[in-house]
N, C-alpha and C positions, 0 to 999 in steps of 0.2 A: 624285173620291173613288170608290174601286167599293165594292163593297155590304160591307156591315157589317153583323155581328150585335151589338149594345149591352144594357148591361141595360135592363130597363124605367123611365123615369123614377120620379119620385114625382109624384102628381094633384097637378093644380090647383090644387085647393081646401086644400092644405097644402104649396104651393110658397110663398108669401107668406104675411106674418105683418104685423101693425102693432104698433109701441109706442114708447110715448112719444113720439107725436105723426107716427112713420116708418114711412116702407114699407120691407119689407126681406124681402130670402130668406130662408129658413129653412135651419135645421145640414143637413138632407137635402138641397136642392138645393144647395147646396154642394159636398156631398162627391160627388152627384153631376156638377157640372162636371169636381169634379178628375177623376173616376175615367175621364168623358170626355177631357180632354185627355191623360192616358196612354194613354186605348186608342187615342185617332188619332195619337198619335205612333208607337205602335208600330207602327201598320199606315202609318206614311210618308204619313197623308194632308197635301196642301197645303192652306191657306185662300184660297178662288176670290170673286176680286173684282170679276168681271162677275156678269149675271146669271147664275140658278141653275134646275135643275130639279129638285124632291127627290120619292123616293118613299118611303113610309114604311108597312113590317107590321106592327102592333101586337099580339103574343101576351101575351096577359092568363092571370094566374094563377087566376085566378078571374073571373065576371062583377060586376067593377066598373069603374067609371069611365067615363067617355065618350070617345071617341076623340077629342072639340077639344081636351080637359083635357089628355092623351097629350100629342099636336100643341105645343100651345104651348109646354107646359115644354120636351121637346123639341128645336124650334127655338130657344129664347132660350138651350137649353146650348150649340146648337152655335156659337152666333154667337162669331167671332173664333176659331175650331176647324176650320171646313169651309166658312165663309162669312163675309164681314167683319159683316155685317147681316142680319137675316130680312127685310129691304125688297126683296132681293137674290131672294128666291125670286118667281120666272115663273110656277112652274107645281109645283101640288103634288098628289100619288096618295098617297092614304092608303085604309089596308084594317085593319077589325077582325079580324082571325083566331080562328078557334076556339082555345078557351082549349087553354096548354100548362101545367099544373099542375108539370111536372118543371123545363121550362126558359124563364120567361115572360121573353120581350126584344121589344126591336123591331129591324127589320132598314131598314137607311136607305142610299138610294143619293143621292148630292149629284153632280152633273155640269155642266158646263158649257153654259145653254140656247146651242144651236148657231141660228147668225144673228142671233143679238139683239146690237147695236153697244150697248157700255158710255158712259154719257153720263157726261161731269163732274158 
């Protein structure tokens, strides 16, 4: 996959919701998947089933959130999108960048870790 500009997830800490008794995504990470699988479809990305290298800029609208919180969501949207699994990622480069108030996104490169043998 080459680099991608995506919108900014939603945090963490209201990506997941509990009730009645279940864990479960909440309406925003949802529509945030879909809105992921159309924009990797548009740009022709495949899903890389060996292992992975990802880097990832985070431009925040503002100073909130932390950058694991960023991270996770994330990776768990991209899974079966750009990688079959987040177990798949080798090696990860993440950067808070100074806030973009006009256009907050993160920009994510998925690639193929080169030399690493894929095990059953």
């Amino acid at each position: 996959m080459t680099g991608l500009t995506l919108p900014l997830p939603p945090l963490a800490n209201r990506y997941w919701r509990i009730g009645h008794g279940h864990l479960y995504r909440c309406s925003e990470a949802d529509n945030y998947r879909r809105t992921l699988m159309v924009l990797l479809r548009q740009a022709k990305c495949r899903c890389l089933h060996g292992p992975v290298w990802v880097t990832i800029r985070v431009y925040r609208k503002r100073k909130a959130g932390d950058l694991d919180g960023y991270l996770k969501v994330l990776l768990d949207a991209l899974q079966g999108l750009a990688f079959e699994n987040d177990r798949q990622v080798r090696q990860l480069v993440a950067s808070l960048e100074p806030e973009d108030k006009v256009h907050p996104r993160v920009e994510v490169t998925v690639t193929e870790a080169p030399g690493l043998k894929v095990t059953p």
